[in-house]
C-alpha positions as CSV (number, residue, x, y, z in Angstrom):
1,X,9.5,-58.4,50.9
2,X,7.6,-61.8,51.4
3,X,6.8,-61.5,54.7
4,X,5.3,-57.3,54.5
5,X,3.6,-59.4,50.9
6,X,2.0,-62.4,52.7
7,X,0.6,-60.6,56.2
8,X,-1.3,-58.3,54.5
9,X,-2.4,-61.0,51.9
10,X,-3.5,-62.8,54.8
11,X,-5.5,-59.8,56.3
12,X,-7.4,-59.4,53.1
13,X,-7.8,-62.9,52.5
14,X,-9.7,-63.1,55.5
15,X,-11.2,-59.5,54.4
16,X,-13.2,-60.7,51.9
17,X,-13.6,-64.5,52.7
18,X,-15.6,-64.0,56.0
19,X,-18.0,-66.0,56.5
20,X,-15.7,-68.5,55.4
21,X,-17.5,-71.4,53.6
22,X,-18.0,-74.4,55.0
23,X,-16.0,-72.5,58.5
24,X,-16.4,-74.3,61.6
25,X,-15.6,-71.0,63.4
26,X,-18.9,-69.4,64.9
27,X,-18.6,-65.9,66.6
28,X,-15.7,-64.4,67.6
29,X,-13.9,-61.8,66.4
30,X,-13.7,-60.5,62.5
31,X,-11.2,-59.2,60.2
32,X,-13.3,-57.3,58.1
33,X,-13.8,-53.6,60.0
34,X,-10.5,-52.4,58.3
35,X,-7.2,-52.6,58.3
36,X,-6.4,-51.1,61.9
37,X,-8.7,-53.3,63.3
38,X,-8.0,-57.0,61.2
39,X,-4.2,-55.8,62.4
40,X,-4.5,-55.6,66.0
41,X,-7.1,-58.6,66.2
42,X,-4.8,-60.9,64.4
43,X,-2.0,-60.0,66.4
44,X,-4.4,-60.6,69.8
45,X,-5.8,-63.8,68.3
46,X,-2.5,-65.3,67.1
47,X,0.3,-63.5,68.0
48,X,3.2,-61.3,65.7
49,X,3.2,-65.1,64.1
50,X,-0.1,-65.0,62.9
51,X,0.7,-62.3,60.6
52,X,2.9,-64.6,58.7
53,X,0.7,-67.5,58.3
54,X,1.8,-69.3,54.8
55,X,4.6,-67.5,54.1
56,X,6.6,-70.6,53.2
57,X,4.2,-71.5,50.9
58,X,4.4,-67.8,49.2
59,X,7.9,-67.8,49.3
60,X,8.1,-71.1,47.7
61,X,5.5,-69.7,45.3
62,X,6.9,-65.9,44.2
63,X,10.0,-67.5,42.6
64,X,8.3,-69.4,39.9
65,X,5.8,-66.7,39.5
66,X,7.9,-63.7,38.5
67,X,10.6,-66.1,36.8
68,X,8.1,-67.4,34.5
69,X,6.0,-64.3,34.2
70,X,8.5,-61.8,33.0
71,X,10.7,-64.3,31.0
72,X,8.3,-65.5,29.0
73,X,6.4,-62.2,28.2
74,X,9.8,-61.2,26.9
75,X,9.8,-64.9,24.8
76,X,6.5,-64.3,23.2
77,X,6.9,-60.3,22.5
78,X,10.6,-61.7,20.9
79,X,8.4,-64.2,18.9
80,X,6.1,-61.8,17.5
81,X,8.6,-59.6,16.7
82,X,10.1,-62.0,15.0
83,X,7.1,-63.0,12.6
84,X,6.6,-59.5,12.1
85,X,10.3,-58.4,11.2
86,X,10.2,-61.4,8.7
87,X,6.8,-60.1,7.1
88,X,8.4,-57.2,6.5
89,X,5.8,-55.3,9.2
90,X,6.6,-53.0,11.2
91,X,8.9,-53.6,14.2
92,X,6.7,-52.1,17.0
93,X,4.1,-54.3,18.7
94,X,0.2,-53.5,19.1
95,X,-1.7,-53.2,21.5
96,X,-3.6,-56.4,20.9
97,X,-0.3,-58.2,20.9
98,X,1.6,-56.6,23.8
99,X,-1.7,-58.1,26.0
100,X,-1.7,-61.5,23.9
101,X,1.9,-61.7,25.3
102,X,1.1,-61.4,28.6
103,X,-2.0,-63.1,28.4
104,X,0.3,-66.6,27.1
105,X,3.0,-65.4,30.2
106,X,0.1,-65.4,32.6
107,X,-1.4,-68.6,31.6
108,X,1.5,-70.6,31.8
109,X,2.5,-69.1,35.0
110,X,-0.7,-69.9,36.6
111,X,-0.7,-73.6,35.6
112,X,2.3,-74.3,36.3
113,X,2.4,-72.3,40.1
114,X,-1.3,-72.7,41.0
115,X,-0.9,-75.8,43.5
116,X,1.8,-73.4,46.0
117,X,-1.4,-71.0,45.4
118,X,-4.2,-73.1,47.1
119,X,-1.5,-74.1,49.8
120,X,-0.8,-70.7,50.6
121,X,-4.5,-70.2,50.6
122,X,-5.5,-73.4,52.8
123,X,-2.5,-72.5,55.3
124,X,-3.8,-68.9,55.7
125,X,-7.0,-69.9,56.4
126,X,-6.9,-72.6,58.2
127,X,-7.3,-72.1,62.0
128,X,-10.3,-70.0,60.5
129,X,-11.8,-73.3,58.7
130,X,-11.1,-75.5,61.8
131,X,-8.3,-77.5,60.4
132,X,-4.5,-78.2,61.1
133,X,-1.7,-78.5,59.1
134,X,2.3,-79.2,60.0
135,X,3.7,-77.4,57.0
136,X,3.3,-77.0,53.1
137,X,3.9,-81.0,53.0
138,X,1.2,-82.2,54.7
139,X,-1.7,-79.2,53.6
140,X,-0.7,-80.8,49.8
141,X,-1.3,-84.5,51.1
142,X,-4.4,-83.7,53.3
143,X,-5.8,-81.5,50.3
144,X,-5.2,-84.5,48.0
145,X,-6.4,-87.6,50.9
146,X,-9.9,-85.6,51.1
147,X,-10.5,-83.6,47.7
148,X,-8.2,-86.0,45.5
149,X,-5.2,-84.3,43.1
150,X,-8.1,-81.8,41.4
151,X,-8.2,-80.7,44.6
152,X,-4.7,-78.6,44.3
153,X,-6.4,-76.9,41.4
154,X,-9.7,-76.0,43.0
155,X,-10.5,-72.4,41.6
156,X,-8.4,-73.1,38.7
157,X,-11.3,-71.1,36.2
158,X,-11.2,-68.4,38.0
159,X,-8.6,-68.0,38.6
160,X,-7.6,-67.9,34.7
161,X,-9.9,-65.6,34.5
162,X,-8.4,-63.0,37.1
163,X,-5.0,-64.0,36.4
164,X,-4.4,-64.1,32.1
165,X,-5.8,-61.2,32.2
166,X,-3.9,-59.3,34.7
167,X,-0.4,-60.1,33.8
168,X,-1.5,-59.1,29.8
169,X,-2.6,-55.8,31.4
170,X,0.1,-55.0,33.5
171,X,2.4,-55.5,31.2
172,X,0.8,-53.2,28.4
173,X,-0.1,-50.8,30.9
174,X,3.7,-50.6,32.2
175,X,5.1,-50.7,28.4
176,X,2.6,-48.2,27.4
177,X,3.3,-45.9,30.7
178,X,7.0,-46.3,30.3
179,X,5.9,-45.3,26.6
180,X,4.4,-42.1,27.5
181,X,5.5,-41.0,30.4
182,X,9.6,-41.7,29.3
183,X,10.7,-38.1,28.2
184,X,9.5,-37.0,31.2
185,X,10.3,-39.2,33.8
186,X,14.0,-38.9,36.0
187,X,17.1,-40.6,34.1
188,X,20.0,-42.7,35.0
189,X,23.4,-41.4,33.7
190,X,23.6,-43.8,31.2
191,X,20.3,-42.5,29.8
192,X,18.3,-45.2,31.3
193,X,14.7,-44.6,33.4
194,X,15.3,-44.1,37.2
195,X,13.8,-46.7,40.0
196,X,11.8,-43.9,40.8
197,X,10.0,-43.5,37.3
198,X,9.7,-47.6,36.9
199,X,8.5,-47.4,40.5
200,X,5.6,-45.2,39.1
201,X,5.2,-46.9,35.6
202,X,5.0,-50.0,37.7
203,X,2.9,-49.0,40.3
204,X,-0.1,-47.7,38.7
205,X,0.2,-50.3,35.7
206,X,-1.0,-53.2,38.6
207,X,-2.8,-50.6,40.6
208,X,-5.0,-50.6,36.5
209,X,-4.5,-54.0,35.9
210,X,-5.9,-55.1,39.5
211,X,-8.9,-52.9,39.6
212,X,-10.0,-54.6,36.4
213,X,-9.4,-58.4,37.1
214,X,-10.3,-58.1,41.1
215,X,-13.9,-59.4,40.9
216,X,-12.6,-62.6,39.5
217,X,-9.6,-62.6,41.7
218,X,-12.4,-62.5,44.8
219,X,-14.3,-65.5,43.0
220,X,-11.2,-67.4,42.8
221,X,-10.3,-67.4,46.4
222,X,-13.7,-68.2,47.6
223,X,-14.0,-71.3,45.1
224,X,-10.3,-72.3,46.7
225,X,-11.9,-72.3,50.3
226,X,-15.0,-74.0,48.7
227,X,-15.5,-77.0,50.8
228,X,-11.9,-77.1,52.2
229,X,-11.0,-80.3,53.5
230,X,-14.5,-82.0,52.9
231,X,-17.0,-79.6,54.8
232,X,-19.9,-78.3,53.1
233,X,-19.6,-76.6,49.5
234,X,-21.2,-72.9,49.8
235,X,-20.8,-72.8,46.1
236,X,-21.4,-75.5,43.2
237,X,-19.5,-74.4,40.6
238,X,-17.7,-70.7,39.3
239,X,-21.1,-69.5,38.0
240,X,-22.6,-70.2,41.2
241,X,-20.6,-68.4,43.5
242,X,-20.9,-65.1,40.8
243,X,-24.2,-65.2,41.0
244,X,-24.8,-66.2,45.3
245,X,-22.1,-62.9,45.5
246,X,-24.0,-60.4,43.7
247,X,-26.8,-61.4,44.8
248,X,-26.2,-61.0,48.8
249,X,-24.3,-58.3,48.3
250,X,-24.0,-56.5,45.6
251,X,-21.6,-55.3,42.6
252,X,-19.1,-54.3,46.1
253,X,-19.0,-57.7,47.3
254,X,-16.5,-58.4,44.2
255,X,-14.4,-55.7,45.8
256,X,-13.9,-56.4,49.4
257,X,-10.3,-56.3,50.1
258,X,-9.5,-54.4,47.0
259,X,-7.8,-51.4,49.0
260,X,-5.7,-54.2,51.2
261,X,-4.8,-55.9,48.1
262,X,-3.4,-52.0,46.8
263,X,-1.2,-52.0,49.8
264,X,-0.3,-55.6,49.5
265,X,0.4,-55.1,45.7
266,X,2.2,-51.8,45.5
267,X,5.4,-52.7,47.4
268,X,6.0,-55.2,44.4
269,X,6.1,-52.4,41.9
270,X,9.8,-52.5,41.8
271,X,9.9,-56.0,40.2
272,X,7.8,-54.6,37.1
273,X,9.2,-56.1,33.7
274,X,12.2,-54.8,32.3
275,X,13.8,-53.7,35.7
276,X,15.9,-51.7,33.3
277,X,16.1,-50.2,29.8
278,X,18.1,-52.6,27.4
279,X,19.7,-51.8,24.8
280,X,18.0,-49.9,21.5
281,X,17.2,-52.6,18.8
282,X,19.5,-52.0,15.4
283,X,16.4,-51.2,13.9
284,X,16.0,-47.9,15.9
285,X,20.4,-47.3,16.0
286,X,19.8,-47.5,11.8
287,X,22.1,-50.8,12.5
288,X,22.1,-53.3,9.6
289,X,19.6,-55.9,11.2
290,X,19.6,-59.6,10.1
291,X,17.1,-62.3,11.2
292,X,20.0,-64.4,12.7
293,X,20.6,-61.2,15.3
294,X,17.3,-60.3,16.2
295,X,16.8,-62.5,19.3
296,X,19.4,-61.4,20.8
297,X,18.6,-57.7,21.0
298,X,14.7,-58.2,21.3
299,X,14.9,-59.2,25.3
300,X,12.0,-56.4,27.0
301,X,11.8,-54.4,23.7
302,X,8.4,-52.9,22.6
């Protein structure tokens, strides 16, 4: 699943980077006349390998990400719970909450994973840029030799901005699909939702969340290329590089890539949160509930 994730992340990378700032790389062919096309002229440029450029970094990368994501939107939705059980509210989370949850995952997430993010980046694009690197190692010290250690989190406002968002989204889209869409959707035998309904809950709760938070997800990976390795800056500052893309091409220049990043997206629908149904809380079984239990039973509920 890493490697079908990272080629076609590289493919739309390049998609909607080109020009790349600050690229040495003048002429020659472009990735940006679909996804046929970016294939085949990756593969003629670079080989079957050149589909796969940063993969170690990604893989490296995706552990942390969905560890941290998913277990800690099921901390802070326990946590709120929590407070409201002991108000004496009621036990069923808002809407406002639900995304506040995610939004606290997300944020942590990012901070604590962003680094592996501009490496993956950097190794992607870096034939493209007209530098070299031997492996995750040395893009981290090179980064850090010519940009210093605020180098790692270049794009790091953006990126908050694309990213706390998205993970708040997708997992109050995918609670409030699973929601919605449960009586209807195909059943294990222990009464649990199939792969294939969580496949759908999951698919078009990122397919939402991703529409919403792409223009800042395309800011974010221009500002990370910004002056890689000491060329040139294209852009000064986040602000800057909103404005220099709307205004040389328009409201779609915030999208380019967005149907590469669907493909790229969709085959991790299966790793949505709560991979499976857990058990009812007391509250809902008309079990006696004491604060000393609820913890326990809270883990992906609501």
């Amino acid at each position: 699943m890493c490697l079908y994730y990272v080629h076609l992340a590289y493919i739309s990378t390049e998609g909607y980077l080109l020009p790349l700032p600050g690229s040495q790389r003048t002429g020659g062919p472009q990735y940006n006349q679909g996804i046929y096309h970016a294939l085949s002229t990756i593969v003629k440029e670079h080989g079957i390998r050149g589909l796969y450029k940063g993969n170690g970094a990604n893989c490296v990368r995706v552990i942390p990400v969905y560890a941290l994501k998913f277990s800690l939107n099921d901390k802070f939705k326990e946590m709120m719970l929590v407070w409201r059980i002991e108000g004496g509210d009621d036990p069923q989370l808002s809407f406002l909450e639900k995304m506040a949850a995610g939004s606290m995952a997300g944020t942590v997430q990012i901070l604590a994973t962003y680094p592996l993010d501009i490496i993956r980046t950097r190794l992607q694009l870096a034939e493209i840029a007209g530098s070299s690197y031997k492996g995750i190692a040395d893009c981290a010290m090179t980064t850090i030799r010519h940009e210093g250690l605020l180098g790692l989190y270049k794009g790091l406002f953006p990126s908050m901005l694309a990213g706390v968002p998205y993970v708040g989204l997708q997992m109050t889209f995918y609670d409030m699909l699973k929601t919605a869409w449960g009586p209807y959707l195909p059943r294990r035998e222990d009464g649990s939702i199939g792969v294939v309904g969580m496949l759908a809950c999951g698919s078009v709760a990122g397919l939402t969340a991703q529409t919403l938070s792409f223009p800042s997800d395309t800011v974010r990976h221009r500002m990370q290329a910004n002056g890689i390795n000491g060329t040139t800056k294209v852009y000064v500052n986040t602000m800057d590089c909103f404005q220099k893309i709307y205004t040389k091409e328009g409201v779609g220049g915030f999208f380019k890539g967005w149907g590469l990043n669907v493909l790229r997206a969709l085959p991790g629908a299966e790793r949505s949160p709560q991979g499976t149904t857990p058990p009812a809380p007391p509250w809902r079984l008309g079990m006696p509930m004491s604060n000393e239990g609820v913890c326990s039973t809270l883990t992906g509920i609501c």
